[in-house]
C-alpha positions in Angstrom: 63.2 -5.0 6.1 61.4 -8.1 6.7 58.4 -8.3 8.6 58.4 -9.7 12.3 56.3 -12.5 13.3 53.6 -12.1 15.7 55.1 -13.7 18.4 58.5 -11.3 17.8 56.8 -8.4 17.7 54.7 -9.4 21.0 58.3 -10.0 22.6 59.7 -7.1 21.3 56.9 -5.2 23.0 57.6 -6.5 26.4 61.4 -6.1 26.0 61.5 -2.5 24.2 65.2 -0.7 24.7 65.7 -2.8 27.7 69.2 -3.2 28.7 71.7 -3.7 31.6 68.9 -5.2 33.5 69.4 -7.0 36.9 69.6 -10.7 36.9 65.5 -11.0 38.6 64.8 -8.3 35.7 66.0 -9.9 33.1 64.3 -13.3 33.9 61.1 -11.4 34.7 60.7 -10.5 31.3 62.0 -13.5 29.8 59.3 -15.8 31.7 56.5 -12.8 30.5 58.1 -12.8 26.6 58.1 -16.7 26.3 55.6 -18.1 24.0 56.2 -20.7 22.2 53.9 -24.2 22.9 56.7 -25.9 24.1 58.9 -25.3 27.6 61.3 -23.1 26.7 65.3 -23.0 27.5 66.4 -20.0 29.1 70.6 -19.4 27.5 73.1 -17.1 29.2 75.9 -15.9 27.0 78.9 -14.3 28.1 81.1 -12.5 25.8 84.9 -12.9 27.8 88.0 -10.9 27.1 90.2 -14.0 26.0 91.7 -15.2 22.1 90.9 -19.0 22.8 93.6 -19.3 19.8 95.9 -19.5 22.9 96.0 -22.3 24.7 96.4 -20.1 27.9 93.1 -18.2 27.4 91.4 -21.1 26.7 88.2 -21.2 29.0 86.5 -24.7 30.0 84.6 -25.9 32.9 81.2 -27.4 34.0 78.9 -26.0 37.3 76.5 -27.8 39.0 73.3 -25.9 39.2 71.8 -25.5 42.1 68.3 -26.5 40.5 68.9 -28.4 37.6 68.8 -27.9 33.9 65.0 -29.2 33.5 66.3 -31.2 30.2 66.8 -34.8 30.5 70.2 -35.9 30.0 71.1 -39.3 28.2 74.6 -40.3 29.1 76.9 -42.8 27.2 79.3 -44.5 29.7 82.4 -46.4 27.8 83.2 -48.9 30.5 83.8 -52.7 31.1 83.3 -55.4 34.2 82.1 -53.7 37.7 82.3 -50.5 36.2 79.9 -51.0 33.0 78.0 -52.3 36.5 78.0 -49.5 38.2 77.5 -47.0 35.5 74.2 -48.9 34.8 73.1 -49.4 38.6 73.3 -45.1 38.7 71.1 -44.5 35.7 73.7 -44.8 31.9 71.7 -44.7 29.2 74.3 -46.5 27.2 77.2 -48.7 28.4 79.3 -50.2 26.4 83.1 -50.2 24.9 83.8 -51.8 21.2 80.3 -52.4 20.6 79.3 -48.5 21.6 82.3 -47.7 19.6 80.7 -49.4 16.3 77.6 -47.9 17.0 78.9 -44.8 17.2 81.3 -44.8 14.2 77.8 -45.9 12.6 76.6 -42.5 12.9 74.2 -43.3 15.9 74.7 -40.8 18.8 72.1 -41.2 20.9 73.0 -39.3 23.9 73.8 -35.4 25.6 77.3 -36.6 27.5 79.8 -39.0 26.7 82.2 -40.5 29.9 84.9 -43.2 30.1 87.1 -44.7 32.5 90.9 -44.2 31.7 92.1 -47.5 30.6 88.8 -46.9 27.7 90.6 -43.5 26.8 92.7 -45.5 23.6 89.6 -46.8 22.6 87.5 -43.7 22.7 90.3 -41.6 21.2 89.2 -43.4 17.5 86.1 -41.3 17.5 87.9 -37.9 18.3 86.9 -36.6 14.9 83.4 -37.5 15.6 82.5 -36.8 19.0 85.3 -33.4 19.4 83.1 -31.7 16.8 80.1 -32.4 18.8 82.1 -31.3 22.4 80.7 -34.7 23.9 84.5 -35.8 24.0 85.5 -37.3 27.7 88.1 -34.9 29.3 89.0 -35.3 32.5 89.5 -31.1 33.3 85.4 -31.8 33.3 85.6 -35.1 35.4 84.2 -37.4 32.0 87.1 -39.4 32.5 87.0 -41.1 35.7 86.8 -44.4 37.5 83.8 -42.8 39.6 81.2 -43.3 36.9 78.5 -43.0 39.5 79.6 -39.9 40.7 79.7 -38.8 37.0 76.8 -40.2 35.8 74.6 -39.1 38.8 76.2 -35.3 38.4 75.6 -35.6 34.6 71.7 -36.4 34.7 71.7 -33.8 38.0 71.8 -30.4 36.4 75.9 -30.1 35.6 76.5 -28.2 32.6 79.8 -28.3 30.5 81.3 -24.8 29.4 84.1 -24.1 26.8 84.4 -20.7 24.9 84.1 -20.4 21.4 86.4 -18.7 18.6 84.9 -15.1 19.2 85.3 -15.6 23.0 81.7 -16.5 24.0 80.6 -19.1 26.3 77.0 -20.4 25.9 75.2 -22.6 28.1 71.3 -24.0 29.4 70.5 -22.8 32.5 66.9 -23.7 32.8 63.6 -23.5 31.7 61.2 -20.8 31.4 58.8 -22.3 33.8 61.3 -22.6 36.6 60.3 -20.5 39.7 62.4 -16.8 38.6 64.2 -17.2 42.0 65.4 -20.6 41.0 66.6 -19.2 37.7 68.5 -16.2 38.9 70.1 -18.6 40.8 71.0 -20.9 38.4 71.9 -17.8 36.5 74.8 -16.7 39.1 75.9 -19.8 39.5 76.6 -20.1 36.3 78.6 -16.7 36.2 80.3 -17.8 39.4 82.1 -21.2 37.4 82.8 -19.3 34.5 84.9 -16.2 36.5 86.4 -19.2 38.3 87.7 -20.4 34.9 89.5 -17.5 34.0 92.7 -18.8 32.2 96.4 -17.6 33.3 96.4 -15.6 30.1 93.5 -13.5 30.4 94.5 -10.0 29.8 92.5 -6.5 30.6 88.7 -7.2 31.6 88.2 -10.7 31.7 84.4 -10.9 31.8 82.7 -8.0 28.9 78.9 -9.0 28.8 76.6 -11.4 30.3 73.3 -11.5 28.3 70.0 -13.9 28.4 67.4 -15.4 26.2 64.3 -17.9 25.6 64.7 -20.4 23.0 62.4 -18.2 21.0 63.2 -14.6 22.3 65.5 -12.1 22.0 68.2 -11.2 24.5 68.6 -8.6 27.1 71.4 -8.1 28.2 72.5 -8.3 32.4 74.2 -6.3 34.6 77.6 -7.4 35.4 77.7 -6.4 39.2 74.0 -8.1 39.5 75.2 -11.1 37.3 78.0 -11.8 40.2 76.0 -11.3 43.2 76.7 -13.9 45.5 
């Protein structure tokens, strides 16, 4: 068996055989655990009881955290005229449309979320095999394709966080950072849960929502109680 690092066996110290913890529980000992010299992310996963195979147990979304993410977002906007305006004027990082597609079929991606307005949709469609891969594809189920690209921008760089499950039915996400205020967190935290049971598909069958577990960029995970985890 390999040997741990310091820092693992530090943060296995703190954690020993916890499990099933309540949401504040679970954050207090992530905060304590974290160690690393840089701000840690603090991840929820959430293992769901759904075959994404299907397209009616697929699960996607995006939530607005109540206190932000903590990561700076840089958004792409695909937009021409008033609206390449007005995607500027509410803080794009990149606006363009066949120039941002070049630069993207280059192999520059230079940004975290990717929105368009719907008359750029044919033009955007070209890169499907480069940004789908990456999930920075505009969809409009998430509101990334939209003639309100202030609206969308402003939520982007606000703290909204995209969802979609993956193959073994697990939906990942940020929901802070380790130096948020552990009230601030749990919130996030339940909010988080809250948009994800609001997702559930029309072809969810049996439990819908299995395990909800959290972790430090650096740390292990403990897993959370479900009836905590959806506290309102």
């Amino acid at each position: 068996m390999a040997k741990l690092g310091k820092r693992a066996r530090a943060a296995q110290e703190i954690f020993g055989t916890a499990s099933n913890l309540s949401v504040e529980e679970a954050v207090a000992l992530i905060k304590k655990a974290a160690s690393a010299k840089f701000d840690e992310t603090v991840e929820i996963a959430m293992n769901l009881g759904v075959d994404p195979r299907h397209a009616d147990q697929m699960v996607r979304g995006v939530v607005q955290l109540p206190n932000g993410t903590g990561k700076t977002v840089r958004v792409a906007v695909f937009a021409r005229g008033a609206k390449a305006d007005e995607a500027k004027a509410a803080g794009a990082d990149i606006v363009g449309a066949e120039d941002l597609m070049e630069t993207i079929q280059s192999g520059k991606i230079e940004f975290d979320r990717c929105i368009a307005t719907p008359d750029l949709m044919p033009l955007v469609g070209r890169l499907g095999k480069i940004l789908g891969p990456r999930n920075l594809m505009p969809n409009p189920k998430v509101g990334t394709v939209t003639m309100d690209v202030k609206t969308a921008v402003e939520a982007a760089k606000g703290g909204e966080v995209q969802f979609k499950v993956e193959k073994a039915g697990v939906v990942h996400g940020g929901i802070g950072k380790v130096s948020f205020d552990a009230e601030k967190l749990a919130q996030n935290v339940r909010a988080f849960v809250d948009a994800v049971n609001k997702a559930k598909p029309s072809g969810a069958k049996g439990a819908y929502l299995k395990k909800v577990s959290l972790s430090s960029t650096m740390g292990p995970g403990v897993s959370v109680d479900l009836a905590s985890a959806t506290a309102n």
